[in-house]
C-alpha positions as CSV (number, residue, x, y, z in Angstrom):
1,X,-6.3,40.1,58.6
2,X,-2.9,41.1,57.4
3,X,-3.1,42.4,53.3
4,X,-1.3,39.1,52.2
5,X,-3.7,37.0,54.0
6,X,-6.4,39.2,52.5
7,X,-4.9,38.7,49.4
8,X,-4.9,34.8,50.1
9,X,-7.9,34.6,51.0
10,X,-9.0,36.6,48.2
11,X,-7.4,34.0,45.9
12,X,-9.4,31.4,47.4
13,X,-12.5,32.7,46.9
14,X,-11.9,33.0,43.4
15,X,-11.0,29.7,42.9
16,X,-14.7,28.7,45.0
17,X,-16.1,30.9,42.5
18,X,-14.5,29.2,39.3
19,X,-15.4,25.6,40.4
20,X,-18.9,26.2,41.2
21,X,-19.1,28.1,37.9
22,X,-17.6,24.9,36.6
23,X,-21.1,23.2,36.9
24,X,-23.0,25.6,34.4
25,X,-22.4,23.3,31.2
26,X,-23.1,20.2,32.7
27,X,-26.4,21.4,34.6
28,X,-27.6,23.1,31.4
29,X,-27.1,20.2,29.6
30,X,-29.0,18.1,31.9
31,X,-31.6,20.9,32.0
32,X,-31.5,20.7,27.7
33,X,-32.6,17.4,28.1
34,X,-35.6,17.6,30.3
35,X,-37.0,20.0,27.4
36,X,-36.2,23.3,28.6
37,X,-35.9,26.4,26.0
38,X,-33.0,28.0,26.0
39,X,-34.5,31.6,26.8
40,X,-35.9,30.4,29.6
41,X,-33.1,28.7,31.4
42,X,-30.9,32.1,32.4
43,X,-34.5,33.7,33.2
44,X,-35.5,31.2,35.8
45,X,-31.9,30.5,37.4
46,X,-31.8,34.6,38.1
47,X,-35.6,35.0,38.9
48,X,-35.4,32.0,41.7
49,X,-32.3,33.4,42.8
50,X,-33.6,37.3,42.7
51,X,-36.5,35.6,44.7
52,X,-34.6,34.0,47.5
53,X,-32.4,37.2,48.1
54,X,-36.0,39.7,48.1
55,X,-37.2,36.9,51.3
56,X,-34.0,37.1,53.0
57,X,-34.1,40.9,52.5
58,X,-37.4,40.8,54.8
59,X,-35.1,40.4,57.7
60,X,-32.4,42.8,56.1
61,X,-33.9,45.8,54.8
62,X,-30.4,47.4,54.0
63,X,-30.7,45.1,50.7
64,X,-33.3,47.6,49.3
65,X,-31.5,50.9,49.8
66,X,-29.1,52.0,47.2
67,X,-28.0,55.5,45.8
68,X,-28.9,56.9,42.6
69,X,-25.3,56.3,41.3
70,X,-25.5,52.7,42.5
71,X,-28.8,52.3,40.9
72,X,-27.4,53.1,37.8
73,X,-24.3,51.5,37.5
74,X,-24.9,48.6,39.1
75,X,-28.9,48.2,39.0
76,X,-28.9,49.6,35.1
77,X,-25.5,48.6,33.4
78,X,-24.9,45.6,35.9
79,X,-28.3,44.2,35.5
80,X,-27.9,44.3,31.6
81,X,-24.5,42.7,31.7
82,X,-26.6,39.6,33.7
83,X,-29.3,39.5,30.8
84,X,-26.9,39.6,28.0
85,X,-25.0,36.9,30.0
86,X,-27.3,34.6,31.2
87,X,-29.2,34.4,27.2
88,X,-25.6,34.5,25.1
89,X,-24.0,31.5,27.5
90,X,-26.8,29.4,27.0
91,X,-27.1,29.8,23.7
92,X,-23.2,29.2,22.9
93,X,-23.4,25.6,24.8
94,X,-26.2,25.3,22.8
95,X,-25.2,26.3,19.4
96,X,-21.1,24.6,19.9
97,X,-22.1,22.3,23.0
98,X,-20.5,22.8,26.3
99,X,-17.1,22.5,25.4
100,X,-17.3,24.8,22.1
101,X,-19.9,27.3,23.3
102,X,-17.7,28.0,26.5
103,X,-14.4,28.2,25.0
104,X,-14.5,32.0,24.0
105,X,-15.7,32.3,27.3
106,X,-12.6,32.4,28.7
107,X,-11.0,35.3,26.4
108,X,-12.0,37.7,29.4
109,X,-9.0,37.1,31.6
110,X,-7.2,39.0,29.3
111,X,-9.7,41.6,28.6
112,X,-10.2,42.2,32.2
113,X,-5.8,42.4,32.5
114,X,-6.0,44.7,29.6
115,X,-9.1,46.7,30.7
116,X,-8.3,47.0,34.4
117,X,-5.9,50.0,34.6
118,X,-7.9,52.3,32.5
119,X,-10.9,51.4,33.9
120,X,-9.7,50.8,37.3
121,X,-6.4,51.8,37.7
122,X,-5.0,48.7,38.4
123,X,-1.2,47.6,37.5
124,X,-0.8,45.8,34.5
125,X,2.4,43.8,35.0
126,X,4.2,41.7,32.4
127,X,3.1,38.6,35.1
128,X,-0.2,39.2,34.9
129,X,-0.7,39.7,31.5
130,X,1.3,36.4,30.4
131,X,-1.0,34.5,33.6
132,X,-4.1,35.4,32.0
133,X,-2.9,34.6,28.3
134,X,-1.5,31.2,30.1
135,X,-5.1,30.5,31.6
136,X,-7.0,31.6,28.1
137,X,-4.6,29.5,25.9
138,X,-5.1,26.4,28.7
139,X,-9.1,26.8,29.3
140,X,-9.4,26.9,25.3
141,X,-7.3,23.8,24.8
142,X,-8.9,22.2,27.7
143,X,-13.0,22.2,26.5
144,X,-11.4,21.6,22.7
145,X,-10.0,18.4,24.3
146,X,-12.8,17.6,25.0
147,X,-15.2,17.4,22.3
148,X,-15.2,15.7,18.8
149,X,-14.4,18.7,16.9
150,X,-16.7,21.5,15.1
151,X,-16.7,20.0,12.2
152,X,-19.9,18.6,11.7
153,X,-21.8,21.3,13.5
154,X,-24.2,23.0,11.1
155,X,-22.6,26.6,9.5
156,X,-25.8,28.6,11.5
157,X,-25.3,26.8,14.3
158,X,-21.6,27.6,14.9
159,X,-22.7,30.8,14.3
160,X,-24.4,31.4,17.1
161,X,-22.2,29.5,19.3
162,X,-19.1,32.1,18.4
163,X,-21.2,34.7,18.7
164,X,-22.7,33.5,22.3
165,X,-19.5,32.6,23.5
166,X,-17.8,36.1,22.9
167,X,-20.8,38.2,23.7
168,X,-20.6,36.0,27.1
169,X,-17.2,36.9,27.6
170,X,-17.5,40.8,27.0
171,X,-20.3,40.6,29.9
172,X,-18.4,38.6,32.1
173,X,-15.4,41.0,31.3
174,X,-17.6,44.1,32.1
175,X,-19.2,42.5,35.4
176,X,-16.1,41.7,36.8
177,X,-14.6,45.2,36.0
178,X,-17.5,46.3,37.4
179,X,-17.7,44.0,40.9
180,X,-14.5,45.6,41.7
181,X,-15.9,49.1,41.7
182,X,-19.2,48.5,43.6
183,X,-18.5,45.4,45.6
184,X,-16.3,47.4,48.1
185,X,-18.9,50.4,47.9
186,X,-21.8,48.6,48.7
187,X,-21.2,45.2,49.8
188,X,-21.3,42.0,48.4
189,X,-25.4,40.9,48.7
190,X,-26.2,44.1,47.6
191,X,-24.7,44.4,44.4
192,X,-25.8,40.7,43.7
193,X,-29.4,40.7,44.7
194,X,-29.2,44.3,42.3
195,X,-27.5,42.6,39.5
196,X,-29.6,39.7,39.1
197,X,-33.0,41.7,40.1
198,X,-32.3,44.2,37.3
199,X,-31.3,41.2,34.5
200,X,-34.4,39.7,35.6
201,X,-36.7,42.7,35.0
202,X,-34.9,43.1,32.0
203,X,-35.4,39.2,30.0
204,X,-38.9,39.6,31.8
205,X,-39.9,42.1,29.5
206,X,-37.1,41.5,26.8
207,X,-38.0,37.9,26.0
208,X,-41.7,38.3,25.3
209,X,-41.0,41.4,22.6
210,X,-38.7,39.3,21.1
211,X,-41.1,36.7,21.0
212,X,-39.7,34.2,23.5
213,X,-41.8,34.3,26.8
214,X,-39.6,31.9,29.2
215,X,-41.5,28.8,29.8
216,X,-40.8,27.5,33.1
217,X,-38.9,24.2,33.4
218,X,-41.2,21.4,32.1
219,X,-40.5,18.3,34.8
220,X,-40.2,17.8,38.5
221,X,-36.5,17.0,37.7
222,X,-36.3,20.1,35.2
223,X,-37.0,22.6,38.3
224,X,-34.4,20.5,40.3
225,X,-31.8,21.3,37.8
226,X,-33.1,25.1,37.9
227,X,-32.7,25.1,41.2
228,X,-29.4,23.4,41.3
229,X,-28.1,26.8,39.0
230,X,-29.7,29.7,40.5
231,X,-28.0,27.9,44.5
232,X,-24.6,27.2,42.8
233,X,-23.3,29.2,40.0
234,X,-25.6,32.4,40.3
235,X,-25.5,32.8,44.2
236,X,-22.7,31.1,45.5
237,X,-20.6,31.3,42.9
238,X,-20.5,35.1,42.6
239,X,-21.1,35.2,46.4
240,X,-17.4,33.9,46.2
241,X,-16.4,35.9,43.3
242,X,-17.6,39.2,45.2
243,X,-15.9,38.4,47.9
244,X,-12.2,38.4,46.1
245,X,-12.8,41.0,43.9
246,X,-13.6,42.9,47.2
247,X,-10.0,41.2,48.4
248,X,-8.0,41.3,45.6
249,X,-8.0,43.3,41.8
250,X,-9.8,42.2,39.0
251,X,-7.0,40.4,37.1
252,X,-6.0,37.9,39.7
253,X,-9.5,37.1,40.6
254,X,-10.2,36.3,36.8
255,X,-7.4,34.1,36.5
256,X,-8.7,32.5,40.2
257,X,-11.8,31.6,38.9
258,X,-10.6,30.1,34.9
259,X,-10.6,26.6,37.6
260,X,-13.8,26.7,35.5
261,X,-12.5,24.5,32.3
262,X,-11.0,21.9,34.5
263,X,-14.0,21.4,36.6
264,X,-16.4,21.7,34.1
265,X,-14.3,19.7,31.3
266,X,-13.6,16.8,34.7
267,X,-18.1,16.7,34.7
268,X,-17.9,16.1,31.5
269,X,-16.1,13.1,31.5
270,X,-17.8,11.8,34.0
271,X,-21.3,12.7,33.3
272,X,-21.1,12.5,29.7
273,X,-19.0,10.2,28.8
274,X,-17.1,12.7,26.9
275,X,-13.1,11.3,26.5
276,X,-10.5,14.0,26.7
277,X,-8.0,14.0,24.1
278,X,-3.8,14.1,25.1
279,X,-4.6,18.2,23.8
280,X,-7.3,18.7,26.7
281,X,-5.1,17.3,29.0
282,X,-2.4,19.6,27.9
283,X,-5.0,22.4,28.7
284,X,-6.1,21.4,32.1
285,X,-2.4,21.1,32.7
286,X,-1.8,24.9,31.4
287,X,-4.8,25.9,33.3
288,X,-3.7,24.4,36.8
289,X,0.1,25.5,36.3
290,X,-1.4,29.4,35.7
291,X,-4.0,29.2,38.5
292,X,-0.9,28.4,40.7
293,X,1.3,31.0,39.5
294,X,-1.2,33.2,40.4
295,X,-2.1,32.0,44.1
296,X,2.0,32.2,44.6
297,X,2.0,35.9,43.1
298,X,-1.0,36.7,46.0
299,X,1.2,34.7,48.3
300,X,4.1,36.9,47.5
301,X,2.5,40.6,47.0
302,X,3.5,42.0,50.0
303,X,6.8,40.1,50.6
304,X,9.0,42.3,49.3
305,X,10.1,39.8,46.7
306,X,9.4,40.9,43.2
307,X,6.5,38.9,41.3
308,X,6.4,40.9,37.9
């Protein structure tokens, strides 16, 4: 595969990535409804998903061998990034609702622009930069669209949905940063199955010292609804998301996957019921014109034209 192609590709998979992810608010929600806790919903997606990937390891053994370094870095720091995620999401959708707990979310485009050469010692071009502010400003318009306003949320519970929201965003920021270094090291299964094995051990004995042993899903439909998150936006999701960071740097993959808003704002509507103000559809608008920028930028990298 030539490198644009690669890059292409890589795109591609971010974009996969971003519109399964799309499904989290929606699917929590539903979940929410059958009576699930909120503790327990990011500890059963991972464990059912840690699960599946320790029975297909049966027949790949490779998934079990890492290196100390790997162990650390992605076992120990990557497997706290998935614990602080998977609790500080959900309780932002909770605490705002889908639209207002996520929106913060989607400060980590920028972070990972800003964080990427340092870290990774990736360019940080004016294009990028303004791609990833472009997507933030759009995603954030796009799930304020699309809900009533915060005004009548209770002052505690706003609280917490700020503070989930931006505490999901540094993680997401750090895992992504992070994908990039291992992904290519070790391969994308392994650093998942690691990631999500680790954040489960973690909640697993997190969550009772704090008091909040995960009940498992209360209804027939409650486990379908489990199910339906650890398949799509834990495996597949970063399955795809893996596989571009392992195509193309952090940055652009970021930007790839903020599809997320407009899929998940799109479910919504149609789940929900929720309406989508002329301001949301400003946002999705933003949000699509960025995304695009960026697949033409990957399109162009190795042209010879200059992109920023």
């Amino acid at each position: 595969m030539t490198t644009s192609r690669r890059h292409i590709a890589g795109y591609l998979f971010g974009l996969g990535a971003g519109a399964i992810w799309g499904t989290t608010g929606p699917l929590s929600t539903l979940l929410y409804a059958q009576g699930a806790a909120l503790t327990g919903i990011g500890f059963w997606r991972i464990l059912i998903s840690t699960a599946a990937f320790a029975v297909w390891g049966l027949w790949n053994r490779d998934l079990f061998r890492i290196d100390g370094r790997g162990l650390l870095l992605v076992g120990g720091v990557g497997g706290l990034l998935v614990a602080l995620f998977e609790i500080a999401y959900q309780f932002g959708i909770a605490g705002a609702g889908v639209a207002g707990g996520s929106a913060l979310l989607y400060l980590a485009p920028v972070a990972i622009a800003l964080l990427a050469k340092p870290i990774l010692g990736e360019r940080v071009t004016t294009l990028r930069l303004s791609l990833a502010v472009l997507v933030m400003v759009g995603a954030w318009l796009t799930v304020r669209g699309g809900h009533p306003g915060l005004g009548g949320v209770p002052l505690t519970s706003l609280v917490v949905g700020v503070t989930g929201g931006l505490l999901a965003a540094a993680s997401y920021a750090g895992t992504t940063l992070l994908a990039r270094w291992a992904v290519p090291l070790y391969g994308t299964f392994k650093v998942l199955f690691w990631q999500i094995a680790a954040g489960t051990l973690l909640l697993a004995i997190a969550l009772p010292l704090a008091g909040q042993t995960p009940a498992p899903p209360p209804t027939a439909t409650g486990w379908l609804f489990a199910l339906a998150l650890a398949a799509g936006p834990v495996v597949l999701a970063n399955i795809f998301f893996f596989s571009a960071v392992r195509r193309i740097d952090a940055a652009p993959t970021a930007i790839a996957a903020n599809i997320e808003p407009v899929v998940g704002a799109l479910l919504a509507l149609f789940l929900f019921g929720q309406r989508l103000e002329p301001l949301g559809w400003v946002g999705l608008a933003l949000v699509i014109g960025g995304v695009s920028a960026g697949y033409w930028r990957e399109a162009k990298e190795d042209s010879g034209e200059p992109v920023g």
